[in-house]
C-alpha positions in Angstrom: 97.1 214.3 -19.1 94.5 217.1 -18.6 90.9 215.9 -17.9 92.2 212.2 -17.3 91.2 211.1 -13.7 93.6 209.4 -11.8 93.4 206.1 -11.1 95.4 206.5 -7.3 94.1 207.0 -4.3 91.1 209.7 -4.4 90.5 212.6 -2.3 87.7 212.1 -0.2 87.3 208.0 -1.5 86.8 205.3 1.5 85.5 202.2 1.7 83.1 203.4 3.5 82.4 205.3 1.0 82.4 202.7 -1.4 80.6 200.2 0.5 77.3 203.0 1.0 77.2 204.0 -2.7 77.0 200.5 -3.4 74.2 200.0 -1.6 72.7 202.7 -3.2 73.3 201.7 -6.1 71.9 197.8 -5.2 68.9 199.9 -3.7 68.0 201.8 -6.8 69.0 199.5 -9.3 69.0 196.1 -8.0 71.8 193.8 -7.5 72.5 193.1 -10.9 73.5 196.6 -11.4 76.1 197.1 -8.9 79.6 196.3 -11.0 82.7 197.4 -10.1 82.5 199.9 -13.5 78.7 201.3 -12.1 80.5 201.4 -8.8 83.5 203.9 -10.1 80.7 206.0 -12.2 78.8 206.3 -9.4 81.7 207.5 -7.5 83.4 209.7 -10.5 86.2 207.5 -10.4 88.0 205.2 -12.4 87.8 201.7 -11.3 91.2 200.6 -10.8 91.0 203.4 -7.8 88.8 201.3 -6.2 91.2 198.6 -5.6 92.9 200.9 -3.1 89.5 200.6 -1.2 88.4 197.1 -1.7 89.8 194.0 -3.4 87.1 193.0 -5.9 83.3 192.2 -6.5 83.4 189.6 -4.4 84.8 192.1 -1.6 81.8 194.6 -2.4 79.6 192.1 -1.4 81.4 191.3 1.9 81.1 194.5 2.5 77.8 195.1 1.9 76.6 192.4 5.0 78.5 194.2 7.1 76.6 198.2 6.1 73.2 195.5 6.3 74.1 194.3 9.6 75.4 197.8 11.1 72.2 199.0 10.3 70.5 196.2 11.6 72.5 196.7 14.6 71.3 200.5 15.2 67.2 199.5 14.4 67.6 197.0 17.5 69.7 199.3 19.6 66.9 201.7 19.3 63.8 199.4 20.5 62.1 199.8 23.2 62.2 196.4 24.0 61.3 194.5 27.4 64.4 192.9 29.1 64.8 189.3 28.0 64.1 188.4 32.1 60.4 189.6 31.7 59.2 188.8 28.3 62.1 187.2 26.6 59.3 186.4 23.5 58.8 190.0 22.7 61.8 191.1 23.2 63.0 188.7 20.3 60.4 189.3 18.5 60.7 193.0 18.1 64.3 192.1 17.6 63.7 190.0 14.6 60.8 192.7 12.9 63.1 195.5 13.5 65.9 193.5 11.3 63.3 192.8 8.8 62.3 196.2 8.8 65.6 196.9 7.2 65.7 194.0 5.1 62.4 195.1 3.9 64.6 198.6 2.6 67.4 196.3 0.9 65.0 193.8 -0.8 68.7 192.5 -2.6 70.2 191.5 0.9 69.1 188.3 1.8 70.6 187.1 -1.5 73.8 188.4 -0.4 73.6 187.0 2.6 73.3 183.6 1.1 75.6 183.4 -1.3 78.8 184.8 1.0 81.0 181.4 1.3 82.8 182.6 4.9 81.8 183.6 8.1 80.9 187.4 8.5 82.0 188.4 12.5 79.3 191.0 11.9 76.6 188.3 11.4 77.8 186.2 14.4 77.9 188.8 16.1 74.3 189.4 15.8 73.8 186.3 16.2 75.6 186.3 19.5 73.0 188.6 20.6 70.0 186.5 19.8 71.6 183.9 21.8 72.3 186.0 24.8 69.1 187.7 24.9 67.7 183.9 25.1 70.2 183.0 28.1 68.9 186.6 29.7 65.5 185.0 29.3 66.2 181.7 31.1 67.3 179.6 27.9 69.9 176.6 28.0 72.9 176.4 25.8 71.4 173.7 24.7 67.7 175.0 24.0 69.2 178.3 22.7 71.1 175.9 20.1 68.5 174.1 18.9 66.6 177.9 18.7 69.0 179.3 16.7 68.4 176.1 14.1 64.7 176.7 14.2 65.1 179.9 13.6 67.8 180.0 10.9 67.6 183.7 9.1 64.5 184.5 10.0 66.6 185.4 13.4 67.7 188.0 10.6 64.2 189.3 9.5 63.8 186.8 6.3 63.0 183.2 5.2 63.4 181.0 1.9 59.9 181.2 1.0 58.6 178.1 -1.1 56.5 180.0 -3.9 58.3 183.4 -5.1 56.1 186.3 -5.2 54.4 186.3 -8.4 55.3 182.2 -8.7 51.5 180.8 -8.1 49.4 183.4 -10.2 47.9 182.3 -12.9 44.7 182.5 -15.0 41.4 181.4 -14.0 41.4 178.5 -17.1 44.6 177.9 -15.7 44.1 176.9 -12.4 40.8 174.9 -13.5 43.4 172.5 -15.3 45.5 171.6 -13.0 43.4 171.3 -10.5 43.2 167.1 -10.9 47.3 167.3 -10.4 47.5 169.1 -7.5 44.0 169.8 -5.9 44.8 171.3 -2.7 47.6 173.7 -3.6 44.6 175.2 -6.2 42.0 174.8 -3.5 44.1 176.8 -1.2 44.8 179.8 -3.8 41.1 180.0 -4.3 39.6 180.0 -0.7 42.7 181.7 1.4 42.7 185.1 1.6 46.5 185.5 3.2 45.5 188.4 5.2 44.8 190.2 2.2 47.3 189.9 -0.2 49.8 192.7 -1.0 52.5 191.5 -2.1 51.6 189.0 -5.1 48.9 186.5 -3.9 50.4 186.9 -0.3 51.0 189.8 2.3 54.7 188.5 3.2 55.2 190.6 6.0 51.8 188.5 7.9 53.1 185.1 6.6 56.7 185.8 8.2 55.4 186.9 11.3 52.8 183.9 11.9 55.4 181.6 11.4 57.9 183.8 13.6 55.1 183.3 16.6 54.7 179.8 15.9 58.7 178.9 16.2 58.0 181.6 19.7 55.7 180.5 21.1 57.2 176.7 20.6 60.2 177.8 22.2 58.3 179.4 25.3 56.7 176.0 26.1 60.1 174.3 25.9 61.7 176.7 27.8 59.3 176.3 30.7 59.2 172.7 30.3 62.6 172.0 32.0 
C-alpha cells in the first residue's frame, strides 16, 4: 500500500546503525526512553524491521556495552600513556580516567553495565588489558587477581557510590534534627567541603579519583613488597 513503510529489511538499516541511534537516543533522553518503538521512530522505520537487526530490548542493551566499550577502547588507544615497565600507576590510571571520561558522556551506561546477566567479550576484553598492563608492570597473576577485585568497575571509569547525587541534601532545620541519630554523617555534610562540590553536595569526579589513588597506590606497595 502507498505510504505504508515496510517492515523488511531497510535500505541503509544496520545494527550498527541501530546500536548508535540508540545511544543517542539513551544520550538525549535517558534510558527510559530508548524502546524499541522510539528506536524505529528514531530510525523512520517500523519496528518489526528491527528484528532483522537485533533480537529484542534486551539485545539493544547488549549492544549498547559493546558501542560503550569500543569507545572506551579508542579514548585508551589514544593516551599518551607511559609503558606499564616505567610507571605502571599512571599508566593505569590514565587508563581508568580516559574510560570515565566516556562514561562521564553516557551518564546511563554503568546501569547497563550492571544489569547485563552474561558475559560481554568486549568487557573482558578490556579487562584483559588492565590485567596485562599490570603483568607489563611487574604484577603476579596472583596480585593482578586480587587487583582486579579491588578495583571492580572502577577499572571501567565508575563506582556504586553510597549516597546518590542529590540523596544527602536537605534543609538547614533538617539536618539540626537528625543530628542526635546520626551525628557524624551531619557533622561531615557541614564541615567538608568535597573539593567544592559540583555535582550535588560532592564533585564526583575528585571523590572517584582519590579513591582510584588510594586502591594505586595500595597496589604499588604490594607489588614491591614481594
Amino acid at each position: 500500500m502507498a505510504g505504508k513503510r515496510a517492515a523488511g529489511p531497510q535500505v541503509g538499516l544496520s545494527r550498527e546503525r541501530v546500536l548508535r541511534r540508540a545511544v543517542a537516543i539513551a544520550d538525549e533522553r535517558g534510558l527510559a526512553a530508548l524502546t524499541m518503538r522510539s528506536l524505529a521512530e528514531a530510525l523512520g522505520v517500523e519496528a518489526m524491521s528491527l528484528y532483522h537487526h537485533v533480537a529484542n530490548k534486551e539485545a539493544v542493551l547488549d549492544g549498547l556495552v559493546e558501542v560503550v566499550m569500543a569507545e572506551i577502547e579508542q579514548a585508551v588507544a589514544g593516551l599518551d600513556a607511559p609503558e606499564p615497565g616505567d610507571d605502571w600507576r599512571t599508566a593505569m590510571r590514565m587508563r581508568v580516567l580516559a574510560a570515565r571520561e566516556v562514561l562521564v558522556r553516557h551518564p546511563w551506561a554503568p546501569h547497563v553495565f550492571e544489569t547485563r546477566t552474561g558475559t560481554s567479550l568486549a568487557v573482558a576484553r578490556y579487562f584483559d588489558g588492565v590485567l596485562g598492563l599490570m603483568r607489563r608492570g611487574g604484577f603476579s597473576y596472583e596480585l593482578g587477581h586480587r587487583a582486579l577485585h579491588a578495583l571492580g568497575s572502577r577499572a571501567l571509569g565508575f563506582s556504586q557510590e553510597l549516597f546518590q547525587p542529590d540523596g544527602m541534601e536537605a534543609p538547614e532545620e533538617a539536618l539540626a534534627a537528625m543530628a542526635e541519630q546520626v551525628p557524624h554523617l551531619v557533622a561531615m555534610i557541614a564541615d567538608a567541603s568535597h573539593g567544592g562540590a559540583v555535582l550535588g553536595w560532592c564533585d564526583y569526579q575528585a571523590e572517584f579519583e582519590f579513591g582510584l589513588d588510594l586502591i594505586l597506590d595500595g597496589l604499588e606497595r604490594l607489588r614491591t613488597a614481594v
